[in-house]
C-alpha positions in Angstrom: -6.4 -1.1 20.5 -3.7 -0.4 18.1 0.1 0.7 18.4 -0.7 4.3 17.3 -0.6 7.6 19.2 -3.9 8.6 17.5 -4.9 5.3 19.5 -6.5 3.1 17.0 -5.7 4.5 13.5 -3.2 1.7 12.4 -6.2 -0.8 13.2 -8.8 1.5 11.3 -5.7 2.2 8.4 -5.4 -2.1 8.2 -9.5 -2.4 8.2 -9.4 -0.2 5.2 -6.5 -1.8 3.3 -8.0 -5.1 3.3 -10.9 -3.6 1.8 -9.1 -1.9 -0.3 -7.3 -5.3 -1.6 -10.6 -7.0 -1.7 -11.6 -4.4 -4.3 -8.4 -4.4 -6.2 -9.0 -8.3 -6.8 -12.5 -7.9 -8.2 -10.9 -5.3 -10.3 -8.2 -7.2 -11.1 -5.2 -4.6 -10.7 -2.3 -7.2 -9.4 -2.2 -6.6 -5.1 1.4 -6.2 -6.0 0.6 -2.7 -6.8 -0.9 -2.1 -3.4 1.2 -2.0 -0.1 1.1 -1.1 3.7 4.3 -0.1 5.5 4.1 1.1 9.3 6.7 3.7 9.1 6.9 6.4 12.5 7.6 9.9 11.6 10.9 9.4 12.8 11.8 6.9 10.2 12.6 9.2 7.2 15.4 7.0 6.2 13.1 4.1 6.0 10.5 6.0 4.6 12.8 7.0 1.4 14.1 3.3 1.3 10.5 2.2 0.9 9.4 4.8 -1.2 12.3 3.5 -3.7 12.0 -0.3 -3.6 7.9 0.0 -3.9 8.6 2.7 -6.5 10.8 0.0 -8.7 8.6 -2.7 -7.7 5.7 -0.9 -9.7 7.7 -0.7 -12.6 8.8 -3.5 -12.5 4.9 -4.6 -13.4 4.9 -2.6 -16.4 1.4 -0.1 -17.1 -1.7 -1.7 -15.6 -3.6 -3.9 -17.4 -6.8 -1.8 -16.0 -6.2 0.9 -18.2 -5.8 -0.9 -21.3 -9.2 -2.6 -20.5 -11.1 0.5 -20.6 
């Protein structure tokens, strides 16, 4: 069982985000342009903090090299 108060959403969320990675890799979209942050409700602060840094992060890679491929 997870740490979540919907009882085991963060384990069904993670299940689905390493699925989600395994299908950026065969599409080749760099897993830097991918992220999970556990972040309560409560954490609004946190939540804007992340939202910035992952925001620059992205960026920071330039557009996506899937697009240009298609």
């Amino acid at each position: 069982m997870g740490d979540c108060h919907y009882l085991d959403g963060n384990v069904k969320a993670e299940k689905m985000f390493q699925m989600t990675m395994e299908l950026v890799e065969i599409l080749g979209i760099e897993p830097a342009r991918v992220r999970l942050e556990w972040i309560s409700s409560a954490e609004g602060v946190r939540f804007a903090e992340v939202a910035r840094e992952f925001t620059g992060q992205v960026k920071s890679l330039g557009p996506s090299t899937l697009k240009q491929a298609a």
